[in-house]
C-alpha positions as CSV (number, residue, x, y, z in Angstrom):
1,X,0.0,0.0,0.0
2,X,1.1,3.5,-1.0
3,X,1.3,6.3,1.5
4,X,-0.4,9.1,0.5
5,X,1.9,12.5,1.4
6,X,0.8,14.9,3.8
7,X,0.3,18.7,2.9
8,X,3.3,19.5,5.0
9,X,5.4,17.1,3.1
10,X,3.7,18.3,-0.2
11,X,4.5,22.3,0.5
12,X,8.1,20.8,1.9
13,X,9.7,18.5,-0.1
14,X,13.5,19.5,0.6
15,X,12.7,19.8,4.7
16,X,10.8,16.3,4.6
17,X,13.7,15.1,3.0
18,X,16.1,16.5,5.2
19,X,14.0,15.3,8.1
20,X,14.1,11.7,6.9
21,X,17.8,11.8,6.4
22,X,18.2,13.1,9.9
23,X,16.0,10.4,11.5
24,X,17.8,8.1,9.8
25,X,21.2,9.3,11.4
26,X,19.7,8.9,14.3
27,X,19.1,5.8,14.5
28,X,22.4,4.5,13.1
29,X,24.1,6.3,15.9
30,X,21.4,5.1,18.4
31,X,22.3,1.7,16.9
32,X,26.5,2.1,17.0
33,X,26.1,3.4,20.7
34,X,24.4,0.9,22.1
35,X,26.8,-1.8,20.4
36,X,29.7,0.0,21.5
37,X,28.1,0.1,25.1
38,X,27.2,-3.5,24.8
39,X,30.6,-4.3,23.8
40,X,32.3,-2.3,26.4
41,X,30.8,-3.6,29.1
42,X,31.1,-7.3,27.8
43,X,34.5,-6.9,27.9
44,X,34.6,-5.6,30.9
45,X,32.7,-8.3,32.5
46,X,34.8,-10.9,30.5
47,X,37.9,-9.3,31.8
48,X,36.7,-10.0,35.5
49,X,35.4,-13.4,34.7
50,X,38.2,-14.9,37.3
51,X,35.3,-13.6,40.2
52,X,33.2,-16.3,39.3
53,X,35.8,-19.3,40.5
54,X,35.2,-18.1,44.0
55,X,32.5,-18.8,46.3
56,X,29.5,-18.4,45.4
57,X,28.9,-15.1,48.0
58,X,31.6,-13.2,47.2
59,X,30.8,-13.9,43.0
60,X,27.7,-13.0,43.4
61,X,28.6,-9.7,45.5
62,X,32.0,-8.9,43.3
63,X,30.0,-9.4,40.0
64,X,26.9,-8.1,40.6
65,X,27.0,-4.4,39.3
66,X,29.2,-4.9,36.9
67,X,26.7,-7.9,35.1
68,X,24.2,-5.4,35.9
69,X,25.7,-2.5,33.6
70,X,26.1,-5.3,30.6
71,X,22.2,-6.5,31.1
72,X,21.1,-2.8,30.9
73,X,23.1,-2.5,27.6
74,X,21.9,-6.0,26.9
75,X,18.5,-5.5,27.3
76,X,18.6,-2.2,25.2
77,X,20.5,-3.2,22.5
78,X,17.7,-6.3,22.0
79,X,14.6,-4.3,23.0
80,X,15.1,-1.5,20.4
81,X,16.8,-3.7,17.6
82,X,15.8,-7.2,18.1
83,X,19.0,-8.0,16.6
84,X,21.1,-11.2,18.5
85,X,22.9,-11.9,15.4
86,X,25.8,-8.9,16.3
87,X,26.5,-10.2,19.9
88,X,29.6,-12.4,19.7
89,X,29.0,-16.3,20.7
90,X,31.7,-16.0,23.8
91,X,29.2,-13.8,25.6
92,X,26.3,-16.4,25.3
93,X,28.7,-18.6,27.6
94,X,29.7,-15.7,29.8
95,X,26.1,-15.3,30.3
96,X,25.5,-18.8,31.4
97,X,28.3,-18.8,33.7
98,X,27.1,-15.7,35.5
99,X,23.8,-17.6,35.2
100,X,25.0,-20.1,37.3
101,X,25.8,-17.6,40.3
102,X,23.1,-15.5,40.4
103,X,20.4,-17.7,39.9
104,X,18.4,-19.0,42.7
105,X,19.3,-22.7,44.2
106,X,17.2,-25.5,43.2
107,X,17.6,-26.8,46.7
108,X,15.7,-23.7,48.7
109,X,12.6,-25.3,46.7
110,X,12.7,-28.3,49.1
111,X,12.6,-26.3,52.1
112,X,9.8,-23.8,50.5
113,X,12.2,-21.1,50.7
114,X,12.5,-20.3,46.7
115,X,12.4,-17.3,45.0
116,X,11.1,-16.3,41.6
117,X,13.8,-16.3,38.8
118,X,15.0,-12.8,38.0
119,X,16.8,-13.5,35.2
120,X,16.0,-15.6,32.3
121,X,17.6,-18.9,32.1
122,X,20.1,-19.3,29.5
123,X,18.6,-21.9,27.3
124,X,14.8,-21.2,27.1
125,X,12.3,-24.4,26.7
126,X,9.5,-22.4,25.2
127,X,11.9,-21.9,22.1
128,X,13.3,-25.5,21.8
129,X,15.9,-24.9,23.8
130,X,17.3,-21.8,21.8
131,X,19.8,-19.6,23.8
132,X,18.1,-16.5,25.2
133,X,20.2,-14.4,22.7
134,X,18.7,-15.9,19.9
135,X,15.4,-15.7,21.2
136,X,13.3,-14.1,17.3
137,X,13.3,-10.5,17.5
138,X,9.2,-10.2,17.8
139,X,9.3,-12.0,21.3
140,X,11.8,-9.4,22.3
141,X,9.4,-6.6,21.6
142,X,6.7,-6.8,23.7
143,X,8.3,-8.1,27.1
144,X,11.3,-7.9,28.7
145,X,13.3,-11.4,28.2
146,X,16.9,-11.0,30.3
147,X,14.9,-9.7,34.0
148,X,11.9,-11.5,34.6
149,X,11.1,-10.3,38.3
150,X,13.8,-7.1,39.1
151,X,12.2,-7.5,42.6
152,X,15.0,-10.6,43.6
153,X,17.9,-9.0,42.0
154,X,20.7,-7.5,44.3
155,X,21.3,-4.0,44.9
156,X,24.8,-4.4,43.1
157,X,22.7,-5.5,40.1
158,X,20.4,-2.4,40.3
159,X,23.2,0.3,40.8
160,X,24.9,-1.2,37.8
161,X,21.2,-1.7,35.6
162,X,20.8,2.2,36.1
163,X,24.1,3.7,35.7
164,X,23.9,2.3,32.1
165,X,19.8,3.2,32.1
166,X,20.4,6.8,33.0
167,X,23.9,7.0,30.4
168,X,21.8,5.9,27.5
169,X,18.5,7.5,28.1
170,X,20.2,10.7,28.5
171,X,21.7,10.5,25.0
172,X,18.3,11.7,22.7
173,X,19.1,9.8,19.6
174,X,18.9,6.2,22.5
175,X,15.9,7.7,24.3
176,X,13.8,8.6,21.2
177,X,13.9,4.5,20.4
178,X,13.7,2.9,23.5
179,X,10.4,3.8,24.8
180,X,9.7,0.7,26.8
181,X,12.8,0.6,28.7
182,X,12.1,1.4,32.4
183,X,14.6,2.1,35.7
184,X,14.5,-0.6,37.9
185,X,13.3,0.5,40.8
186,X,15.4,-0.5,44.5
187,X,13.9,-3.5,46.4
């Protein structure tokens, strides 16, 4: 179907055009910042990856805000381009490792003691066992896949989660995309 042009665009055709070209540049730098940040702070995370070899306390507590900065560039990277295919593979491991510390123990269900998972499991079973990562863009739109209940994370998690929030929604070209995203809000 054809869209019809509006008067405005009709009486303007050089400004419409130059208003197209410029929302195009903004997303393409909307779309190379939240790489880079997603980037950045995977490395980072990766570079600390020696945390995790240590009890399970003190990896969970040295880790924390630091996996909580990569979500957050994460979660907006996927929310406003749906995109897995850019994130490199080593990170879909990194994630599972820092799965593994963070998520709540199977045994506190015996004792009625478990919590809800905050964090979405690594390899979903509503997908056929697909890594979260690859998870098809259109289920990423609606609902947010990586934190399932913000409510159990730590505080490390959160201080790190809005850093990175408040970084990227104050940058206009990031904010004008990401609608959805919300700060998480402090147990």
């Amino acid at each position: 179907m054809v869209r019809r042009l509006t008067p405005w665009e009709e009486a303007n055709p050089v400004a419409y055009q130059r208003q197209q070209e410029q929302q195009l540049h903004n997303f393409h730098q909307a779309q190379t910042l939240l790489f880079d940040t997603m980037m950045l702070y995977g490395r980072s995370l990766d570079a600390s990856r020696q945390i995790l070899l240590q009890d399970r306390s003190a990896a969970k507590k040295g880790i924390s805000e630091a996996f909580g900065k990569w979500v957050a560039s994460l979660d907006f990277f996927l929310q406003v381009f749906g995109d897995s295919r850019r994130i490199p593979k080593k990170y879909q491991d990194l994630y599972t490792e820092v799965y593994d510390v963070l998520r709540p123990r199977t045994h506190w269900h015996q004792f009625g003691a478990a919590r809800d998972p905050w964090l979405a499991a690594p390899y979903d079973s509503t997908y056929g066992g697909v890594h979260v990562f690859n998870i098809p863009a259109n289920n990423w739109s609606g609902k947010r896949r990586l934190i399932l209940n913000p409510k159990e994370a730590t505080p490390g998690f959160i201080k790190g989660y809005n850093h990175v929030y408040d970084q990227l929604m104050g940058n206009p070209s990031v904010a004008a995309n990401a609608g959805r995203m919300k700060r998480l809000d402090v147990n």
